[in-house]
C-alpha positions as CSV (number, residue, x, y, z in Angstrom):
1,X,-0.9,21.2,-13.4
2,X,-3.5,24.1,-13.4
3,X,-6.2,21.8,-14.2
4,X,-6.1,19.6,-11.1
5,X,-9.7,20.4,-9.4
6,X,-10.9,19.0,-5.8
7,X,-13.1,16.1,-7.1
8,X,-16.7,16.7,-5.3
9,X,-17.9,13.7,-6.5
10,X,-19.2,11.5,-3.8
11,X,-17.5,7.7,-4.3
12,X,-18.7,4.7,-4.3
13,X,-16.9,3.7,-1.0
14,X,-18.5,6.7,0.8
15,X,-22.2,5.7,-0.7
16,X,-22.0,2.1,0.3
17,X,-20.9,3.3,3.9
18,X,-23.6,6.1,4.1
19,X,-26.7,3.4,2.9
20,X,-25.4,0.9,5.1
21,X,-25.5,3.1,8.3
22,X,-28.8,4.5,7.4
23,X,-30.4,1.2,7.1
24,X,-30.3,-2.5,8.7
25,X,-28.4,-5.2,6.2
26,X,-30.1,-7.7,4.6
27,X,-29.7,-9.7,1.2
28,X,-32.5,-7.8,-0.5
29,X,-31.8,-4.1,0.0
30,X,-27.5,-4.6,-0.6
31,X,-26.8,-3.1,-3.6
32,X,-23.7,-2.9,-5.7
33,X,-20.8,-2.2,-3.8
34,X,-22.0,-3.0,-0.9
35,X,-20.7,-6.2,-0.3
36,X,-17.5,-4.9,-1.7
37,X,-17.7,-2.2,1.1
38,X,-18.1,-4.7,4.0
39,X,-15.4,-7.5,2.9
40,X,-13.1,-4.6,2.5
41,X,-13.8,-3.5,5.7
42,X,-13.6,-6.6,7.6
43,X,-10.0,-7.6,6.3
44,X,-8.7,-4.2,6.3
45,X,-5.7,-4.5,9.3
46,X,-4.9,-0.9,11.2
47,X,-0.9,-0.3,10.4
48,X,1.2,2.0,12.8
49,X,4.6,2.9,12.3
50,X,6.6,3.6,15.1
51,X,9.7,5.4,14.6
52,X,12.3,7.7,17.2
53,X,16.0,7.8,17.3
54,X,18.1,5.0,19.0
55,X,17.6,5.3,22.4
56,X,14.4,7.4,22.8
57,X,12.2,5.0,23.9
58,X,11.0,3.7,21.2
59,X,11.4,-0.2,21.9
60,X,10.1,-0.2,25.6
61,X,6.9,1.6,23.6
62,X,6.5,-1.4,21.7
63,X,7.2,-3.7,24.5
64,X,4.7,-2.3,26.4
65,X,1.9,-2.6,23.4
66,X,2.6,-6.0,23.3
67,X,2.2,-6.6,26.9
68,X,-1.1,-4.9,26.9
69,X,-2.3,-6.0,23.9
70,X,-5.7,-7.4,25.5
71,X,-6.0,-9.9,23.5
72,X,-4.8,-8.9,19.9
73,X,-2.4,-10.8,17.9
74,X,0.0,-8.5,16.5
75,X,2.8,-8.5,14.0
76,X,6.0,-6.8,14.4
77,X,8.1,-5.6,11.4
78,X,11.4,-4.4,12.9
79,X,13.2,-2.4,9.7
80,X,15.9,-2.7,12.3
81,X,19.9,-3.5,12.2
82,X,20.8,-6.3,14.9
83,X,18.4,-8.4,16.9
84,X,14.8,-7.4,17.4
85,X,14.7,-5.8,21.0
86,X,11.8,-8.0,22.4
87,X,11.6,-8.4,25.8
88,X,12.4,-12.2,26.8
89,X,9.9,-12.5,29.7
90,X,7.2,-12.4,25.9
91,X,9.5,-14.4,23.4
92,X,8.3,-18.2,23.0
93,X,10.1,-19.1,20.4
94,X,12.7,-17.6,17.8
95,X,13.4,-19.3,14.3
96,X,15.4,-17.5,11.5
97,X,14.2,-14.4,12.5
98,X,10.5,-15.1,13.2
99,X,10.1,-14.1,16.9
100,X,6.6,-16.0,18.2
101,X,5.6,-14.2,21.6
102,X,3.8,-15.7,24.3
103,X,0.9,-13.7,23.7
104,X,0.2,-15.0,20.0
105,X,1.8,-11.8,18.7
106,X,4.4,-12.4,16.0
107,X,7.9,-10.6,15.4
108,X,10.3,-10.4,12.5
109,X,13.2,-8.3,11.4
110,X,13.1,-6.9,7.8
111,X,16.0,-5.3,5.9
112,X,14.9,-4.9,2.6
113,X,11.5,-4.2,1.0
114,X,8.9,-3.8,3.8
115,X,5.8,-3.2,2.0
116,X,6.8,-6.4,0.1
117,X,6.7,-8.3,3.1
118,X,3.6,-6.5,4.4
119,X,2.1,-7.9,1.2
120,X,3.3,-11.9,1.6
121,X,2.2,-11.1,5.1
122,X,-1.2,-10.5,4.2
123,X,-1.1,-13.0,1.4
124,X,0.2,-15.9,3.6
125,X,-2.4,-14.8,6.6
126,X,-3.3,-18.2,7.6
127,X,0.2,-19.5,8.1
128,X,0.1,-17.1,10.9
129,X,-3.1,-17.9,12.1
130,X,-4.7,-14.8,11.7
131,X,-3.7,-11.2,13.2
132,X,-5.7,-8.3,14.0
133,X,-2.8,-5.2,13.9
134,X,0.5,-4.7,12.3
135,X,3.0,-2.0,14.1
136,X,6.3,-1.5,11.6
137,X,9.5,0.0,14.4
138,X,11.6,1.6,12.0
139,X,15.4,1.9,12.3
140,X,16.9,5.1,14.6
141,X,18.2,7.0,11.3
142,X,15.1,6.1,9.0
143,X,12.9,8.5,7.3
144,X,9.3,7.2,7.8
145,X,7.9,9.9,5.1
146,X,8.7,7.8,1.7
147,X,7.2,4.9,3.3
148,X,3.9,6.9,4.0
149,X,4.1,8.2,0.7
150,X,4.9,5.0,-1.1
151,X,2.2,3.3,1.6
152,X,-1.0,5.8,-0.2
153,X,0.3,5.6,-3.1
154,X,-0.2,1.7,-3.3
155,X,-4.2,0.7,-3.6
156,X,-2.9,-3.3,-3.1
157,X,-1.4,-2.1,0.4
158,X,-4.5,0.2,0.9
159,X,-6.7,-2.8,0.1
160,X,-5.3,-4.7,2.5
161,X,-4.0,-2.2,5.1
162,X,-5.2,0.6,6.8
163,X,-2.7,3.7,8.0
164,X,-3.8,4.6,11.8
165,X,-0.7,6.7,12.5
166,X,2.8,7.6,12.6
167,X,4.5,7.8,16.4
168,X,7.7,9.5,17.2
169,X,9.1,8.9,20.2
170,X,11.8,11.8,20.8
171,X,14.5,11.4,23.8
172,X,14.1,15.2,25.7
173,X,17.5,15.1,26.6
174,X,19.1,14.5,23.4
175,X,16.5,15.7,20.8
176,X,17.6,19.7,20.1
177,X,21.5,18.2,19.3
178,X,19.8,15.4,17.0
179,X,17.7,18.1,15.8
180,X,21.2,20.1,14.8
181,X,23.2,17.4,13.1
182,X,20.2,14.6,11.6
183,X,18.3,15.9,8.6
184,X,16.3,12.8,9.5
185,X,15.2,14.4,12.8
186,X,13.2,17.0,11.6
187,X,11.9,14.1,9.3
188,X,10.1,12.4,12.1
189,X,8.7,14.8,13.6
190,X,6.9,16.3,10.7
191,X,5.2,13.0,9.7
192,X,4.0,12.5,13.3
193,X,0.6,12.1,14.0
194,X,1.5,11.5,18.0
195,X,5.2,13.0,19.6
196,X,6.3,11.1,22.5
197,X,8.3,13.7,24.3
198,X,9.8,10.7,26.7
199,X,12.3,10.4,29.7
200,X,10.8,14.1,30.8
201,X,12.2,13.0,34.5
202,X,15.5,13.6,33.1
203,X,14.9,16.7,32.4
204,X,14.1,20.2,33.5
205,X,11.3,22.0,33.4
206,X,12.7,24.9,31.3
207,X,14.4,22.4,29.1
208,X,10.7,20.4,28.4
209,X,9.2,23.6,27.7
210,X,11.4,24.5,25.2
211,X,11.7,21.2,23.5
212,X,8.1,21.0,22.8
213,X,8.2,24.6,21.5
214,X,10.7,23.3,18.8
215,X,8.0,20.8,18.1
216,X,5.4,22.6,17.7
217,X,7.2,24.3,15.3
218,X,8.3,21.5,13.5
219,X,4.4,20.0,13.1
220,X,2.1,22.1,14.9
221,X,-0.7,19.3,13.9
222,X,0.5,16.7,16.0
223,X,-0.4,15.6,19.5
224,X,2.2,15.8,22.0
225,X,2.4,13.5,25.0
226,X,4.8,13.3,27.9
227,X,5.9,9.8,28.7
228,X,8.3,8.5,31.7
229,X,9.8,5.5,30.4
230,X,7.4,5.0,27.3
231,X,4.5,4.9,29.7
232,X,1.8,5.9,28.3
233,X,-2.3,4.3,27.4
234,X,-2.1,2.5,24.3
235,X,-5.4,4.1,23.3
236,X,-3.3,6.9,22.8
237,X,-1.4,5.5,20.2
238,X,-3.6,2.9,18.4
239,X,-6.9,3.1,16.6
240,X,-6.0,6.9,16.3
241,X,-7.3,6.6,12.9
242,X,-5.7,9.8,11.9
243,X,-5.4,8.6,8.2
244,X,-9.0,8.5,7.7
245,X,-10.4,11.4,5.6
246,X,-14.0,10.5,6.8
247,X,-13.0,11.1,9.8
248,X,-10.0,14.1,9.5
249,X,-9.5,16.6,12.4
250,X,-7.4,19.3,12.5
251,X,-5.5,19.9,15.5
252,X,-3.3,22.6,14.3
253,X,-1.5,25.0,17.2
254,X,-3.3,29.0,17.3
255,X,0.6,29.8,16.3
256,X,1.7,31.1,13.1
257,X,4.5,29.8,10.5
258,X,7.5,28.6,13.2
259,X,10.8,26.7,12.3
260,X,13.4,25.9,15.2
261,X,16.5,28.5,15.3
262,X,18.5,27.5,11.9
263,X,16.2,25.3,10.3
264,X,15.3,24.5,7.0
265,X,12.1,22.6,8.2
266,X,9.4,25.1,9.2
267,X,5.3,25.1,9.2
268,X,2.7,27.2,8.8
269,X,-1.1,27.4,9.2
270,X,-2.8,29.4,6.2
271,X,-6.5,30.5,8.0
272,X,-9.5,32.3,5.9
273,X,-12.8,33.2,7.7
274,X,-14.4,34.1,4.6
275,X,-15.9,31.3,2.4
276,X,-13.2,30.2,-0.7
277,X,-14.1,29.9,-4.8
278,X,-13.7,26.3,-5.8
279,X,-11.9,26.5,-9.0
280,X,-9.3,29.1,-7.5
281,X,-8.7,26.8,-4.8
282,X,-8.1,24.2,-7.7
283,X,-5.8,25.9,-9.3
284,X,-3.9,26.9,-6.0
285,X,-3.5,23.1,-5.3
286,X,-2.3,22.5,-8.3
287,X,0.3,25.4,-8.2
288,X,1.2,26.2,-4.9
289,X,1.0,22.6,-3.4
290,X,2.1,20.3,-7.1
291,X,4.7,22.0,-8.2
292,X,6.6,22.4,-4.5
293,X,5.8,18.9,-3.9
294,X,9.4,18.1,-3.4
295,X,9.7,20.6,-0.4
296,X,6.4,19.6,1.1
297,X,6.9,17.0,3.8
298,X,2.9,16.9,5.0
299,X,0.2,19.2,4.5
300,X,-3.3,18.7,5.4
301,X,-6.5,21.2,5.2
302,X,-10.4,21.8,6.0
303,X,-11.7,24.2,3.6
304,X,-15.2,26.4,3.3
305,X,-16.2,26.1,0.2
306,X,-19.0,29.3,-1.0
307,X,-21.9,27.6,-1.8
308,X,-21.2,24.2,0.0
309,X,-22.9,22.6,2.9
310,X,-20.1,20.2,3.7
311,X,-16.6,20.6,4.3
312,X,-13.9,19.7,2.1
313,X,-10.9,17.9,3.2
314,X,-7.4,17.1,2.1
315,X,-4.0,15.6,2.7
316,X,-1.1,14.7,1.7
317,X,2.6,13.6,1.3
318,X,5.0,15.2,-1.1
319,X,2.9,14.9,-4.7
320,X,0.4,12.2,-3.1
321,X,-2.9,14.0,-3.0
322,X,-6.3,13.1,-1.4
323,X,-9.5,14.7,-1.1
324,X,-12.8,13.6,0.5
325,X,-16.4,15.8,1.2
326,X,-16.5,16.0,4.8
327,X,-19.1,16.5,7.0
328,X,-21.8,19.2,7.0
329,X,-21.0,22.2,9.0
330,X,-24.1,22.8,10.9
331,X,-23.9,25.1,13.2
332,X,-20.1,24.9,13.8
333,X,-18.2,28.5,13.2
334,X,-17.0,27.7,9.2
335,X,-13.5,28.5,8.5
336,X,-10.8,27.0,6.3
337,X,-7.4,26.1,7.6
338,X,-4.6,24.2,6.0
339,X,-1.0,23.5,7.6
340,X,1.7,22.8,5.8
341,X,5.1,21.2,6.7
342,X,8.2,21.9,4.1
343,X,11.4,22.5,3.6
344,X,12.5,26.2,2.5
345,X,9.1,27.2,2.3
346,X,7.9,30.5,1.0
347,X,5.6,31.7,3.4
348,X,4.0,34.7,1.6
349,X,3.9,33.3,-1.1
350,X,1.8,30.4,0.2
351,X,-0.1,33.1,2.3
352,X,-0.9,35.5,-0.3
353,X,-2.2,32.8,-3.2
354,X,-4.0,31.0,-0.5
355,X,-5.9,34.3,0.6
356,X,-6.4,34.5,-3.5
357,X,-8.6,32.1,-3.3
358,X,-11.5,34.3,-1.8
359,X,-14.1,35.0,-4.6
């Protein structure tokens, strides 16, 4: 595991995108991998899974997407128990399972494999005429993190598919006592790119406060929004892109390592302002991140790199691991964070080998 490096290489998929935005397209200047790079593109669908315990909201979310879905025909995958909770006012038609909405938009309840039938979606495209977004509501109890890892692990579903994001939608009133009793809880919070903290009208001030304290412990990287009623801009829950290493942000909390009182879930941000030795930080991937893979539930990082104009960035899910070269840090303050989300994390242990990584 020691030898695992951060690969520097620049791909082919990032050189095809780079030529073609620096010049115009035309038959004779396309080289190879070009017209690899723009099919690939074109038929790539943006996936976002939607998960929340029964009851927080997370159905009247979808309802509203697909009543503001200007235009775009959408498929539902409900990895649901009982009926898919559609609104009637949108259903057209129902057969064996298959909801058609008025809007084009196309529902159906799966309760087995679901990146199978992401696949035969994809496969059988024109039987459903074409679809430009594919949201997955997941069932109240599920854990969404082995189908994100299982998702990037799979280069057919990543050749067809494209992970914008992971929404929770979490109930204010109920969340801290789901929080105590549902391992699962803890679970969807932590894979969370966007927290709905919904039904805030129900609740008090003090008690809002302190539930999105307990998230921000949970996943200090993700972006929490409060919603009445699952009102909210769709903007701020599609095309979030927040899968995309070419485009990775960080958007971890100034707060140090947290976990909510009791917890076996907990995060921390590792921060170094001086620049970091690339084969050390190798070898602290492949030792401090590998072999605790199975208590890792995200991390995700920025790093300086002596001796490097761009940043390097990485993320991942349990032992699936991704790098990319990011941008060039210009001007901008250079700094390497990382946060990680786990279970029974040592945190100096992870603080001291990270600050080993100095040269």
């Amino acid at each position: 595991m020691s030898g695992i490096r951060i690969a520097l290489t620049v791909d082919f998929w990032r050189r095809s995108r780079q030529r073609l935005q620096a010049r115009p397209i035309n038959q004779k200047n396309l080289q190879r991998g070009d017209v690899w790079y723009i099919s690939a593109m074109k038929k790539k669908v943006p996936l976002t899974l939607l998960t929340g315990f029964l009851g927080a909201g997370k159905t009247t979310l979808l309802n509203r997407i697909l009543t503001e879905n200007n235009g775009e025909k959408i498929v539902v995958i409900v990895n649901e128990f009982g009926d898919i909770g559609i609104d009637d006012k949108l259903i057209k038609s129902n057969v064996n399972g298959a909801v058609e909405l008025t809007n084009g938009c196309l529902c159906c309840s799966v309760k087995n494999d679901t990146l199978e039938t992401m696949v035969k979606l994809f496969d059988d495209r024109k039987d459903v005429q074409g679809y430009d977004r594919v949201l997955i509501e997941t069932t109240g109890i599920a854990n969404p993190i082995p189908f994100v890892k299982a998702f990037l692990s799979q280069p057919k579903l990543k050749e067809y598919y494209r992970l914008d994001g992971v929404i929770t939608v979490v109930d204010v009133a109920h969340i801290t006592v789901q929080l105590e009793t549902m391992k699962e809880a803890y679970d969807q919070i932590a894979i969370a790119n966007v927290v709905l903290l919904n039904k805030t009208d129900l609740a008090s001030s003090e008690q809002i406060t302190e539930v999105e304290h307990t998230l921000r412990a949970i996943n200090p990287g993700a972006r929490i929004v409060k919603t009445e009623r699952s009102l909210i801009d769709v903007s701020a829950v599609l095309d979030i892109d927040a899968f995309n290493m070419d485009s990775f942000q960080l958007e971890a909390s100034q707060e140090h390592a947290h976990g909510a009182p009791g917890a076996e879930v907990r995060s921390m941000v590792l921060r170094e302002e001086r620049p970091l030795d690339l084969d050390k930080v190798g070898l602290w991937i492949g030792e401090a991140l590998m072999l605790n893979y199975k208590d890792l539930l995200r991390y995700k990082g920025i790093l300086n790199i002596a001796g490097r104009d761009e940043r390097i960035v990485f993320q991942g899910v349990h032992m699936h691991f991704e790098n990319s070269t990011g941008e060039p840090w210009g001007d901008e303050r250079r700094k390497s964070e990382v946060v990680i989300i786990g279970r029974n994390l040592d945190e100096e242990y992870f603080r001291r080998t990270f600050a080993a990584c100095v040269p």
